[in-house]
Legacy VTK file of the C-alpha trace (Angstrom):
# vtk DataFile Version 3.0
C-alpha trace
ASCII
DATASET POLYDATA
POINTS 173 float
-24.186 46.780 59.509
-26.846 44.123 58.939
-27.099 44.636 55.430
-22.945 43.762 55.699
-23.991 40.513 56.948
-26.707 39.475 55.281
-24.691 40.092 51.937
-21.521 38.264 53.335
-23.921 35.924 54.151
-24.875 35.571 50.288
-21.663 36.582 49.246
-19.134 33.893 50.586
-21.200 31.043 49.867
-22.240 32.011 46.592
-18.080 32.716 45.809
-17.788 29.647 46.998
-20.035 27.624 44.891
-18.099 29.758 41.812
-14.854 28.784 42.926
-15.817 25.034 42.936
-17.716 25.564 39.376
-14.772 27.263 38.112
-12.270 24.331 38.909
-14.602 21.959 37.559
-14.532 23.823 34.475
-10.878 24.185 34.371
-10.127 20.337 34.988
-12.630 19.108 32.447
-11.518 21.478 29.834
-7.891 20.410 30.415
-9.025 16.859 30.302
-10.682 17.594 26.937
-7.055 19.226 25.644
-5.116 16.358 26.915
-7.335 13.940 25.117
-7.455 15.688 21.745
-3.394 15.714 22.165
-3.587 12.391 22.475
-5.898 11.361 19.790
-3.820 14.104 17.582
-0.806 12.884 18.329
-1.922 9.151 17.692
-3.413 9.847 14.226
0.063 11.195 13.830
1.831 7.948 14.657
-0.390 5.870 12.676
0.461 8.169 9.528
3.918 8.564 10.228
4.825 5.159 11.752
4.594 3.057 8.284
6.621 6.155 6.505
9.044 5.355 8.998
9.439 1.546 9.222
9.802 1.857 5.193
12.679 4.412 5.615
14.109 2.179 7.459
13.547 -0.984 5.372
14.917 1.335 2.412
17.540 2.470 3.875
18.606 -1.369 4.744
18.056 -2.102 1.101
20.552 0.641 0.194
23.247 -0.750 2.537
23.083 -4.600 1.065
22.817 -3.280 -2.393
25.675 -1.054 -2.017
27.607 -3.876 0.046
30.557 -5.345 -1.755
29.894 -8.990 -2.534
26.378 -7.572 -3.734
27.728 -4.618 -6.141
30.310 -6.424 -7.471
28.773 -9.459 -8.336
25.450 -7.354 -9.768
27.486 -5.055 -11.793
30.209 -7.320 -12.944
30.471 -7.360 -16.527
33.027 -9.008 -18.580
35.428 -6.772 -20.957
34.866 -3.958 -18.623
38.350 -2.544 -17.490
39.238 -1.651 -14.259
38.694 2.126 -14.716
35.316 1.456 -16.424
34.387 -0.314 -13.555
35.254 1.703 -10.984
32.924 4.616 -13.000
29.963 2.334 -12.864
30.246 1.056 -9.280
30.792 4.962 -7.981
27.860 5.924 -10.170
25.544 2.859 -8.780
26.704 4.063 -5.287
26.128 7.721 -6.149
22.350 6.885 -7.742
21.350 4.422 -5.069
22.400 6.817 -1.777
21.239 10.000 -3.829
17.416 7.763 -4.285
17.707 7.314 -0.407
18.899 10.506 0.592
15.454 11.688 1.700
15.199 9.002 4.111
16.877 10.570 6.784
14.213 12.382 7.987
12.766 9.240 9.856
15.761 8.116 11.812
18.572 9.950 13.891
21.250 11.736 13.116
23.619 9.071 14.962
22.415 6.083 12.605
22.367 8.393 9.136
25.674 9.567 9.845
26.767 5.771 9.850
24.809 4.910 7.005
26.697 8.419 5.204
30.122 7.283 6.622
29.697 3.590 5.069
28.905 4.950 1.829
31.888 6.858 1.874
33.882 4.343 3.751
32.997 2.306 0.467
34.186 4.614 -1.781
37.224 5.462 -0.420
38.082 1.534 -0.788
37.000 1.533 -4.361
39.250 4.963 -4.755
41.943 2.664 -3.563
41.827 -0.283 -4.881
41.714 1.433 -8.144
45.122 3.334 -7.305
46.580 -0.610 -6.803
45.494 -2.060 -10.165
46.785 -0.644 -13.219
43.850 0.759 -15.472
44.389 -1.397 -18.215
43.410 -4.550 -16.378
40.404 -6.093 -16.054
37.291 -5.590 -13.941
37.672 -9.312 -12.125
41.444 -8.134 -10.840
39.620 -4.618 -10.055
36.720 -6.458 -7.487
39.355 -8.979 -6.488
41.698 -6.142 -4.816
38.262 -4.432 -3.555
37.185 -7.697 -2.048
40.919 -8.120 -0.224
40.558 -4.457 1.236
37.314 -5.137 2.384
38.533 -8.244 4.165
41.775 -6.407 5.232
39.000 -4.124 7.351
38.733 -4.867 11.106
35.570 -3.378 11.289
32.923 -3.695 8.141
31.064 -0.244 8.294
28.079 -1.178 6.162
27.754 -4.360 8.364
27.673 -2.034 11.495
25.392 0.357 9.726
22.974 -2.220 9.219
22.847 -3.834 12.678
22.289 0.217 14.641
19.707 0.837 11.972
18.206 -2.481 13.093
18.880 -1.417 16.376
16.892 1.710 16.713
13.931 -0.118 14.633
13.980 -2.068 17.424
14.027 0.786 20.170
10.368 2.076 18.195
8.861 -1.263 19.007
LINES 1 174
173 0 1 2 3 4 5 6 7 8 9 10 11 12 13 14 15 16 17 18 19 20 21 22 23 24 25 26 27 28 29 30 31 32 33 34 35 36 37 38 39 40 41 42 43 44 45 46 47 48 49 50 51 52 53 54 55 56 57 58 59 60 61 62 63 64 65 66 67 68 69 70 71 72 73 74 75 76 77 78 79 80 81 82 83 84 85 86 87 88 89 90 91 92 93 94 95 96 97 98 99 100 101 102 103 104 105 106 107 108 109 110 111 112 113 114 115 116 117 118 119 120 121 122 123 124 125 126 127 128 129 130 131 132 133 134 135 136 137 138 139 140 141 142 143 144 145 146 147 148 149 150 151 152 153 154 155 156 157 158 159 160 161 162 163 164 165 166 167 168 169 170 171 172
C-alpha cells in the first residue's frame, strides 16, 4: 500500500505538470495557425484587392461606354442607315460586355445582374427604336428616337448600375 502512495505521490503531480505542458502546447500551436491564416489570408487580399478595384473600374468603363449619349455620339457616322446602325451599336454592345464578361468574378451577383440587365435594358431600346423608324432612314433619326426612349425611361438602368457598383466599391473600403 505504500508503494500506492508513493507512486500517486509521483503520479498526480507529474500528470499534472503534463496537463499544463500540454495546454501550453495546444494554445501556442493554435496561435501559430491563427497567425499563418492571417498572414495567408492577407497576402491574399493584397493580390486580389487591385484585381478587384480594376474589375470594378472596368466594369464602370463598360457602362459609360455603352451609355447612350456616349455610343451614339462615338459611333455616329454619316450615310449610315438606320438598320446599319442599329448592327454596329448591337455589335459594339455585344464586343464591349463580351470583353467584360470575366469581370464578374470580383463583385456580387446582385450588382452583375444589374450591370447584365442594363445591357439588355439597352438593347431592348435599340430593338425598339429600330421597329419606330423605317429602315431606309438615316442613322441621326435612328439615335434621335433612341435618345427620346431613353428620356421617356423613369428609371435609367445603366445610371443605377453605375451608382450600386460604386456602392459596393465603397462597402470594400
Amino acid at each position: 500500500m505504500n508503494t500506492l502512495i508513493e507512486f500517486g505521490k509521483l503520479l498526480i503531480p507529474a500528470s499534472i505538470v503534463l496537463y499544463a505542458v500540454y495546454l501550453m502546447v495546444r494554445s501556442f500551436i493554435s496561435k501559430e495557425l491563427e497567425m499563418k491564416r492571417l498572414e495567408v489570408r492577407s497576402r491574399a487580399i493584397e493580390t486580389i484587392l487591385p484585381a478587384r478595384v480594376q474589375a470594378y473600374e472596368r466594369i464602370i468603363l463598360f457602362l459609360e461606354r455603352i451609355s447612350p449619349q456616349n455610343l451614339l455620339l462615338r459611333l455616329n457616322e454619316a450615310g449610315l442607315t438606320a438598320r446599319d446602325f442599329q448592327r454596329i451599336l448591337l455589335d459594339e454592345i455585344r464586343n464591349e460586355y463580351n470583353h467584360n464578361v470575366s469581370q464578374q468574378v470580383y463583385m456580387s451577383e446582385e450588382v452583375w445582374t444589374l450591370v447584365k440587365n442594363a445591357k439588355e435594358d439597352l438593347v431592348l431600346m435599340i430593338n425598339e427604336a429600330s421597329a419606330h423608324v423605317a429602315a431606309d432612314a438615316g442613322s441621326l433619326d435612328f439615335a434621335k428616337r433612341i435618345f427620346e426612349l431613353a428620356m421617356d425611361k423613369n428609371v435609367d438602368p445603366i445610371g443605377h448600375a453605375i451608382r450600386e457598383v460604386k456602392k459596393e466599391i465603397q462597402q470594400i473600403f
